[in-house]
N, C-alpha and C positions, 0 to 999 in steps of 0.2 A: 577607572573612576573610583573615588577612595568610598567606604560604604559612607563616612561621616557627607558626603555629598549627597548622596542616592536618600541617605534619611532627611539631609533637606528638600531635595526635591519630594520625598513624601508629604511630608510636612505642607510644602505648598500647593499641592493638589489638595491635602487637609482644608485649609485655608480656602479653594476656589469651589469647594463642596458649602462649606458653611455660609461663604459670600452668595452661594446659589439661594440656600435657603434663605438668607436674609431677605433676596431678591424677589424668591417668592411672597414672603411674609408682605412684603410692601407693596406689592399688587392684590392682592387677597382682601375680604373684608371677611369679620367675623369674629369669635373669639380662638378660634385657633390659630389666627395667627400670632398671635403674643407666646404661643408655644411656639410655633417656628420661627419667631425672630428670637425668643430668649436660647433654644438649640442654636440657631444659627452662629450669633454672639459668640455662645459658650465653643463651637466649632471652629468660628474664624478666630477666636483670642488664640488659642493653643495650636493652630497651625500658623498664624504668623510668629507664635515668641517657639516654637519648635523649629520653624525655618530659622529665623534669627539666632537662635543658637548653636545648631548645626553648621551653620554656614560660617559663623564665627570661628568655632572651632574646628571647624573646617581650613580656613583661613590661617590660622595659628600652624597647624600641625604642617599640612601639605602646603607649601610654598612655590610648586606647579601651580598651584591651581586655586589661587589666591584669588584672581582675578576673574574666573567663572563665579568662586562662592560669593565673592562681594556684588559681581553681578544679579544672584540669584538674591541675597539680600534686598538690594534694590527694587528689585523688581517688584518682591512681596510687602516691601511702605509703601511704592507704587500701585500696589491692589489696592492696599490699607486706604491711604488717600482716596482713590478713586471712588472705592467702599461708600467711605464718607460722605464722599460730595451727593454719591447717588441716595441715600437714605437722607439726606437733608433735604434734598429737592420731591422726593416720592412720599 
């Protein structure tokens, strides 16, 4: 597996840490959650545009394995979306 892969899948576990806190933030009453949703935020933007990048150029360089990294892309606007829907409804 090429490392530009392995730093996207870091990346996306980045990304399911911050989604957690958001998660927390929106169950929680008080004022500290406006810290863990502003961390959170700040944690899932830079593991999804880390994954998106990685897997990009990932995609570009290794031509095996084009089709995991555009998977792996997907997958994380897949969280993004989901993200979304669930802080709109919470």
């Amino acid at each position: 597996m090429p490392w530009t892969l392995r730093f996207a899948i870091g990346s996306l576990f980045v990304f399911v840490i911050g989604a957690v806190m958001i998660a927390s933030a929106c169950m929680s009453t008080g004022w500290e959650t406006l810290g863990w949703f502003a961390w959170g935020s700040l944690t899932a933007r830079a593991g999804l545009i880390g994954t998106a990048l990685w897997a990009m150029l990932s995609a570009l360089i290794h031509q095996g394995w084009r089709r995991f990294s555009l998977a792996l892309m997907s997958a994380s606007v897949f969280l993004f979306l989901v993200l979304l829907i669930f802080a709109k409804f919470a």
